[in-house]
Every structure is written in structure tokens, then in C-alpha cells.
C-alpha positions, 0 to 999 in steps of 0.5 A: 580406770576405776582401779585406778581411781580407787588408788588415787583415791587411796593416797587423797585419802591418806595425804589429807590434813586429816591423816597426814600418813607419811608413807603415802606422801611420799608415793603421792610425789612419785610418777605412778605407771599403771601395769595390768597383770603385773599382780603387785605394786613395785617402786622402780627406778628409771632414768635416774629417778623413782617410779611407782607401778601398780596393777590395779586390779591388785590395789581393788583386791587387797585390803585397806591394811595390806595396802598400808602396809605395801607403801610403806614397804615400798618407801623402805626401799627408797630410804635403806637405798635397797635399788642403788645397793642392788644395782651396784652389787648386780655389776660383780655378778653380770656375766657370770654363772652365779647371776641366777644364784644373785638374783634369788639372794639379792631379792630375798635379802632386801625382804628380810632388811625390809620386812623385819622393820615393817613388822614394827608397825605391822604385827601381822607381819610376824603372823601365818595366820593373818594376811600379811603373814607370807611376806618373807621374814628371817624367823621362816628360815632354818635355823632361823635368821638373825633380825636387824641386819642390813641388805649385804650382810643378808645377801651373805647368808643366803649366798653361803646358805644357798651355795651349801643346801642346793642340790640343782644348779641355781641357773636351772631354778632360776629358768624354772621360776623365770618359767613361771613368771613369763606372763607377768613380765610381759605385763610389765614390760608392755607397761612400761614400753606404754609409759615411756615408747622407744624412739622409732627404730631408724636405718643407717641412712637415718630414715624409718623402716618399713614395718616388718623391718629393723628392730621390734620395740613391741617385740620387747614385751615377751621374754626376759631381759636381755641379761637374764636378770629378772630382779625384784621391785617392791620386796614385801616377797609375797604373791598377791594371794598370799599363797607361796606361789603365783595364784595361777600357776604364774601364767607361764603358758602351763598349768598349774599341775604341770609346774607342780609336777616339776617342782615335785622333780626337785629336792624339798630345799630346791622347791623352796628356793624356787618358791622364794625366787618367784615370790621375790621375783614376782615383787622385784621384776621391775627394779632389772626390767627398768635397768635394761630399758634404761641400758636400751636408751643408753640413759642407763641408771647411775646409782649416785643419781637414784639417791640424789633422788631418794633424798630429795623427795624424802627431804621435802615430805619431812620438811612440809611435814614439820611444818603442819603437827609433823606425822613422821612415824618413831620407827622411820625417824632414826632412818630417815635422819641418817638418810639425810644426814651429810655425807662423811668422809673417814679422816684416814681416807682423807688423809691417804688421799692427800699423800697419794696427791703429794708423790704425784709431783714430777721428778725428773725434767721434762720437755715443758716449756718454761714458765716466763711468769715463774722465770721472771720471778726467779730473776728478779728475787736473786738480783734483790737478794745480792742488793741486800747482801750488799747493803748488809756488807757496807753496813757491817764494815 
């Protein structure tokens, strides 16, 4: 509780009048999950709206900029919609042999959109030397990276980059990070079976089972998801003790020196895809375990729903904060604005849609019963049309 305390008093800090610090407004209005062992902070998304998870035991280790620095990555995630893109672009990949290779390139991507704009307000960022300086960035990269590229396009290069220098199979790196990370999973997972419990388990005659039997929703806790997923959740891409790696070995039931001893089996670019996926996945866990605890209460999570949310709560922090001196930072204002603006349809999309609606008439006759309304009217205009056909006659004569 005094973690917890400590993040509570965190964010009274930095949305009093004194400050008026714009990022942790808007994670002040967000529903907030505390999740020991999870080692990060993470915004997910869950029946259609966002929620903040923390462990925190990493809010009390981390310093006061670190933690700035880690909500405004966070609500970057929220205004580039990195969870929607993330969702829907997970659909072409489930169910196939390249998920693993999705999964690290998904999580990497939404690093570098989201860290190359965060170096803007936090230089250390850019620095090695400085605590933020093992967030992943696009300069770490061989060749490096261009800068100021969005989410997919990203995702493109790596997929291309990844597919190229790889020696072992992505699923194979995949399992081993997924190794690693088994006890922060289950962390988290127990977090959120806490936070939001199942419905009880009911037989087909409609009663509850006895213990022991039917399904275990404690069971839920160990493992993976059910898809093998294990995506990312707040992107800055680093493990909280800035090394290149879980502190512990990533609590995977070994040792660090027997996870040292298989990275070591692996060619210097796998080792390093391996590094990335864990640091990413570590970040990123949750935005896939809330998808599949979505899926198991059959409130799975609509995309258009999450950015119905994103500007909603974006949308009421700007507008509060235009009404006291305004505290919208310069380098989020240009985001923010496009976020919000409404949506615009593309006139030739428009109009092609209208002339597919037009061939949609039908053609020949079918067994419709005859309109009585539309019938009535076609007797009543031929009988006036020949009156007046004969009016114009005498007239004329």
C-alpha cells in the first residue's frame, strides 16, 4: 500500500494547480490496477476502454524523471492509437507461423514511433550514459533507423530486416524470451484475474461445480495466452533496471547463468532479437493478456470502441485545460489536434460508393408484391395526363 501510495501521490502532485502536468492528467482519469512482479508500468486496453497497470514496487525504485518520462510514454501510446493499430494489424498474423516474428516487430515498432517523439522533451533519451538511455530508439540500429516514422511503416522495416539477418526461426526466439518472461506474465495475469474475477465456472445443467472441477480461472495465471501472443504494454522498450535483459534472469524458473548459457547458442543478431523481444515484451504484455481475457469473457475488444475512448478522455483533459492557463505541451499539441479532428471521408471513396449503391437496382422482375400506393398513383397520372391531352385538342381546334 505504500507503493501505492507513493503513485497516488505522484500524480496529486503533478495534476495540482501548481503544475498542471498534461501527461498525468490524463492517467489520473484512467482506472489504475496495481500488478506486483509485473516490474513496469503499462496502459492496456479492456472492454473497450483504457486501464493503467503498475507495479509498485517499480513506481518506489525509479526516479522522479523516469517516472515523467513513463507517463508521457504511456499517453503517446494512447494519442498515435498504438493499441488499435496493434490489434488490428495482429488479426493478418493469427494463426500463422510468422505471429512470433510479429510479435517482436509489433512491440519494437511502437518503441521507436513512440520514443523518438519522447526524446523531444527528454533528451536522456538519446543518451547511453543517462537512465533513460536504454528505451529503444532508431540510432541503436545497424544501419541506423530513420526517425519520425509512424507505427506500420516501422513494422515494415523491421519485418524486412528481421526476416533478412535471422539465422534461427523466429518461433524458436520467440519461446525462449517467452521462457524468460514466465513469471512476469503470471504477475500479471493474476493482477487482472484480481481486478476483473471471471464468472464462476457453471456445468451444462446451469449449477456450479464442485472444486476440482470444470475449468480453473486461477489456472489462468500460469503460461501464456491462449494464442501464444505476449505483446507489448507501455513501449518505452526497456527493463526496469535499464539493463538489456530482465534484472533476474526473468524469473523463468532458471538462472540467469543457464539463460546466458542459451543466449550464447545463438548468433550475435539472434541474441539481440531475443534482447528486444524481451524488453518489448516485458513493456508490451499486457496490451495481448487483456485481448485474451477479453476473448474469455466474449467482450472482446473493438478497436473503433478503444478510439472512441482515446478521444474522449484526450478531448476532456484539453478542454479543462483551456480553461485554467492551458498546460498543453508544444510537441504533443500538433498530435493532439489530429487526434481530435473529425473524421474525413476521401471524395473519391465517397463517390465510388455512391456508384456502387446506383448498380445495386434490380433488373429484372421478380415475385414482389406490387406496391397499391405506387399503383394507384400511376392510374391516377394517366387518367390526368389524357384530360389534358384533351383539353389541349379542343383548345387547339
Amino acid at each position: 500500500m505504500e507503493a501505492t501510495a507513493s503513485l497516488e501521490s505522484a500524480l496529486a502532485y503533478l495534476t495540482s494547480s501548481a503544475v498542471r502536468n498534461f501527461y498525468a492528467t490524463v492517467i489520473n482519469t484512467l482506472e489504475r490496477v496495481a500488478a506486483p512482479g509485473l516490474n513496469t508500468m503499462a496502459v492496456a486496453a479492456h472492454r473497450g476502454r483504457y486501464i493503467m497497470l503498475f507495479d509498485p514496487a517499480f513506481v518506489e525504485k525509479i526516479g522522479f524523471a523516469e517516472l515523467l518520462a513513463t507517463l508521457e510514454h504511456e499517453v503517446l501510446h494512447i494519442i498515435l492509437h498504438h493499441i488499435p493499430r496493434h490489434l488490428r494489424l495482429r488479426t493478418l498474423f493469427e494463426g500463422t507461423e510468422d505471429l512470433p516474428l510479429f510479435q517482436l516487430c509489433s512491440n519494437t515498432a511502437s518503441d521507436l514511433a513512440d520514443n523518438i517523439l519522447l526524446a523531444e522533451n527528454h533528451p536522456g533519451v538519446m543518451d547511453p550514459a543517462k537512465p533513460l538511455g536504454h528505451w529503444i530508439i532508431p540510432s541503436q540500429f545497424d544501419p541506423p533507423l530513420p526517425d519520425n516514422l509512424d507505427y506500420e511503416k516501422y513494422h515494415l522495416i523491421l519485418t524486412a530486416l528481421f526476416r533478412k539477418r535471422l539465422v534461427e526461426d523466429p518461433s524458436d526466439l520467440y519461446k525462449l524470451a517467452k521462457k524468460a518472461l514466465t513469471q512476469q506474465e503470471k504477475s500479471l495475469k493474476d493482477a487482472l484475474n484480481a481486478a476483473y474475477p471471471p464468472p464462476p465456472p457453471t456445468d451444462k445443467d446451469g449449477a456450479a461445480p464442485e472444486k476440482g472441477e470444470g475449468s480453473n480461472p486461477e489456472g489462468e495465471g500460469s503460461g501464456a495466452p491462449s494464442d501464444g501472443s505476449g505483446a507489448p504494454s507501455d513501449g518505452s522498450g526497456a527493463p526496469s533496471d535499464g539493463s538489456g535483459a530482465p534484472s533476474d534472469g526473468s524469473g523463468s524458473g532458471g538462472t540467469p547463468t543457464e539463460l546466458e548459457l542459451e543466449l550464447d547458442k545463438l548468433d550475435p543478431i539472434d541474441q539481440l532479437a531475443v534482447k528486444l523481444l524481451m524488453q518489448s515484451m516485458a513493456k508490451h504484455m499486457a496490451w495481448d493478456a487483456t485481448a485474451d481475457l477479453n476473448k474469455k469473457e466474449n467482450q472482446e475488444t473493438d478497436p473503433h470502441k478503444l478510439e472512441e475512448h482515446e478521444r474522449q478522455i484526450i478531448g476532456e483533459v484539453v478542454k479543462n485545460s483551456k480553461k485554467t492557463r492551458g498546460t498543453i505541451p508544444s510537441s504533443a499539441s500538433e498530435l493532439i489536434a489530429k487526434m481530435l479532428a473529425p473524421p474525413t471521408v476521401s471524395w473519391t471513396q465517397l463517390l465510388y460508393n455512391l456508384v456502387q449503391r446506383t448498380r445495386q437496382t434490380k433488373k429484372t422482375r421478380g415475385m414482389a408484391r406490387p406496391s397499391k400506393k405506387l399503383a394507384a398513383f400511376k392510374t391516377y397520372a394517366t387518367v390526368e395526363m389524357a384530360k389534358d391531352d384533351d383539353r389541349d385538342g379542343s383548345t387547339t381546334q
